[in-house]
C-alpha positions as CSV (number, residue, x, y, z in Angstrom):
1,X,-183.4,-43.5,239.1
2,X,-181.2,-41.7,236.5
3,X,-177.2,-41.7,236.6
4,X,-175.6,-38.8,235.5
5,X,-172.6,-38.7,233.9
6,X,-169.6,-37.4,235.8
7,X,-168.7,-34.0,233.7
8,X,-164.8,-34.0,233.1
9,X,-163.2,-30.4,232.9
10,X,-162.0,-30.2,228.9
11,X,-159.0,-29.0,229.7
12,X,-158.2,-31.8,232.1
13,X,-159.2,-34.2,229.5
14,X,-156.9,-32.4,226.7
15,X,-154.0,-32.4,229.4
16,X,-154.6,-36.1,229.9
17,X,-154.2,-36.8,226.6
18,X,-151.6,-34.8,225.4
19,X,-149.7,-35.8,228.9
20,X,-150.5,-39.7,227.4
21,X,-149.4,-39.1,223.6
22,X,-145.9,-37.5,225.1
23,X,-145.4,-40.4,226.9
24,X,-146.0,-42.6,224.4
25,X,-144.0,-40.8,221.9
26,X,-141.0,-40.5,224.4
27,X,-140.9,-44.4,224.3
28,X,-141.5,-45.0,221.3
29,X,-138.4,-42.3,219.8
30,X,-135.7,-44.2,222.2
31,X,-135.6,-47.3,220.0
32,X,-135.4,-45.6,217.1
33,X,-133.2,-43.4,215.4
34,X,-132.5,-41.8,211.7
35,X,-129.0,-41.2,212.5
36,X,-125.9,-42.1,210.1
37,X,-125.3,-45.9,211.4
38,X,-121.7,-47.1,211.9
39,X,-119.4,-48.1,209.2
40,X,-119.9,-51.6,208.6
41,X,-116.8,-53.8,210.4
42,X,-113.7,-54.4,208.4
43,X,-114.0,-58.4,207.2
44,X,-117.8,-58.3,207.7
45,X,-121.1,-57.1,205.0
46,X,-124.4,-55.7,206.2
47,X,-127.8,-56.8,205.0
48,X,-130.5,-53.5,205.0
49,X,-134.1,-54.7,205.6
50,X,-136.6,-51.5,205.0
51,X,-140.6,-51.6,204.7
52,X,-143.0,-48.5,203.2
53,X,-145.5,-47.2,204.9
54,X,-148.9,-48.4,202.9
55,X,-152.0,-48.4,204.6
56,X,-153.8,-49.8,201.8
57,X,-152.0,-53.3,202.2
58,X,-151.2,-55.0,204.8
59,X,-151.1,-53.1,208.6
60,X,-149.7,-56.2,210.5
61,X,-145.7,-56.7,211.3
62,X,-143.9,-59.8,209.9
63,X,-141.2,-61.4,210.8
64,X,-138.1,-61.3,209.0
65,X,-135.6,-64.3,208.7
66,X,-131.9,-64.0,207.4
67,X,-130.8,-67.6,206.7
68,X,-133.8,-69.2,208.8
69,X,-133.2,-67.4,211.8
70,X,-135.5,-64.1,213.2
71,X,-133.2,-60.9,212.2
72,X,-135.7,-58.9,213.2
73,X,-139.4,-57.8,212.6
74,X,-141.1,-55.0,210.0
75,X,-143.8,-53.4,211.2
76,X,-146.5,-51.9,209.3
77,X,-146.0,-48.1,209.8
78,X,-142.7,-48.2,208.1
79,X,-138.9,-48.4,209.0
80,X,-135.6,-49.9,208.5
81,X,-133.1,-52.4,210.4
82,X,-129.5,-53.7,209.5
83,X,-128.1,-56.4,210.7
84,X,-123.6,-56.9,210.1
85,X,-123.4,-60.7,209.0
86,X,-120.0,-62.3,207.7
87,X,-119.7,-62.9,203.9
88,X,-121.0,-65.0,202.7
89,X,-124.8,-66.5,201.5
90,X,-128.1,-65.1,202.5
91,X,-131.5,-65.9,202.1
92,X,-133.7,-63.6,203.6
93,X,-137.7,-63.9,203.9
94,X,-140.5,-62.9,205.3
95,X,-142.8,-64.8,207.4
96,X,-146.2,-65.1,204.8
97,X,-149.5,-66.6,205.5
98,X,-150.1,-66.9,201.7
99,X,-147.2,-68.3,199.7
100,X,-146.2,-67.4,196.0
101,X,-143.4,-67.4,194.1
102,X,-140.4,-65.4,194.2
103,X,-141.0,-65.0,198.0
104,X,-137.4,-64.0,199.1
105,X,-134.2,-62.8,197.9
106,X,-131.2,-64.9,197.7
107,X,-127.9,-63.4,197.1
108,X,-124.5,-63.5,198.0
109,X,-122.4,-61.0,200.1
110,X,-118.4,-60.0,200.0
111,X,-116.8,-57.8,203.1
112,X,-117.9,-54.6,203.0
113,X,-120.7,-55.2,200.6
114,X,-124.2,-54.1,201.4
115,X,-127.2,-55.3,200.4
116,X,-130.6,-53.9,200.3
117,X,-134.0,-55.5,201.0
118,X,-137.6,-54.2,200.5
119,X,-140.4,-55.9,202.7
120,X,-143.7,-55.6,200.3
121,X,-147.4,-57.0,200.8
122,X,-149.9,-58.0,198.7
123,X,-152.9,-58.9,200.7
124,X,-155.3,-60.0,198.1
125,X,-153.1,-62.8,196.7
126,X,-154.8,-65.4,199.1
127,X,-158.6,-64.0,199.7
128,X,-161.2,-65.5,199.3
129,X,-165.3,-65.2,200.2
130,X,-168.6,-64.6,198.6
131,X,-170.1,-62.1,200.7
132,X,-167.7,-61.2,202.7
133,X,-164.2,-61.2,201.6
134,X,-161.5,-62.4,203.5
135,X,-157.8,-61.6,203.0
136,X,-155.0,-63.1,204.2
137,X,-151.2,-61.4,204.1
138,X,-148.5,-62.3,201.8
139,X,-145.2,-61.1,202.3
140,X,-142.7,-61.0,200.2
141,X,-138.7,-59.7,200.4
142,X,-137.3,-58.2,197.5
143,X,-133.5,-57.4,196.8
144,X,-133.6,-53.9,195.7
145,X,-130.3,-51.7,193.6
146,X,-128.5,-50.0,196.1
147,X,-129.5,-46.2,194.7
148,X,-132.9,-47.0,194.8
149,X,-132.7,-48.2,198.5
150,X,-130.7,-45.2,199.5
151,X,-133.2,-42.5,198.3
152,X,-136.1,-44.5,200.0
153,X,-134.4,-45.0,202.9
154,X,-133.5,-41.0,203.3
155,X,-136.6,-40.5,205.5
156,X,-136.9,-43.7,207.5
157,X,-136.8,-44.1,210.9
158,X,-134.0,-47.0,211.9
159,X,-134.2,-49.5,214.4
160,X,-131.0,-50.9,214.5
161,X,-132.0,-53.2,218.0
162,X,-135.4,-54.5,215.6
């Protein structure tokens, strides 16, 4: 006794996943916006965290932490989130499996200062293997010049709930 498979019409199939992908994309687009976000409040500074999009490196998210707390996360495929914090000291880092130094950026920040903060990988500093390599992700958060930060952040999606 043979089973045959069930033939699906193609163009139900194609509906079905196009009708899926929408979907997905419709939830996905609410969170995130590229629009101008508000000033920052008078008496208060805003930290920028940003990641790239490199799909050679690292493809998980990491946490981010902004004086030991979770500010937010930065995932893999790229973004940016801000987060208004008083003046003040910050130490921001990212949550690392492998540790280095030079790990985070530590700065501090006066009212209505902004500062900028680039999420990188490097995913072969702790590998390791003989046949079969292994690689583990390290994280690190780097304080980047405003200008710089700007122009990368042109065409990133923001989360500003991350």
């Amino acid at each position: 006794m043979s089973i045959k498979p069930i033939a699906v019409p193609r163009r139900l199939l194609l509906a079905r996943v196009w009708g899926f992908t929408l979907a997905v994309t419709a939830c996905t687009q609410s969170a995130i916006t590229s629009a101008t976000p508000p000033p920052i409040a008078p008496g208060a500074a805003r930290i920028w965290v940003y990641r790239d999009f490199l799909p050679s490196e690292s493809l998980n998210a990491t946490d981010v932490m902004i004086n030991g707390s979770q500010a937010g996360q930065a995932p893999a495929s790229g973004g940016a989130f801000y987060r208004d914090v008083p003046p003040g000291h910050y130490l921001v880092a990212a949550r690392s499996w492998g540790t280095d130094v030079n790990q985070t950026a530590n700065f501090n920040l006066t009212a209505g200062e902004e500062a900028y903060v680039k999420i990188e990988s490097l995913r072969a500093w702790s590998s390791f293997g003989d046949k079969t390599a292994i690689e583990r992700d390290t994280f690190y958060a780097r304080r980047v010049p405003p200008q710089l930060a700007r122009a990368e952040l042109a065409h990133m999606p923001i989360n500003p709930g991350s």
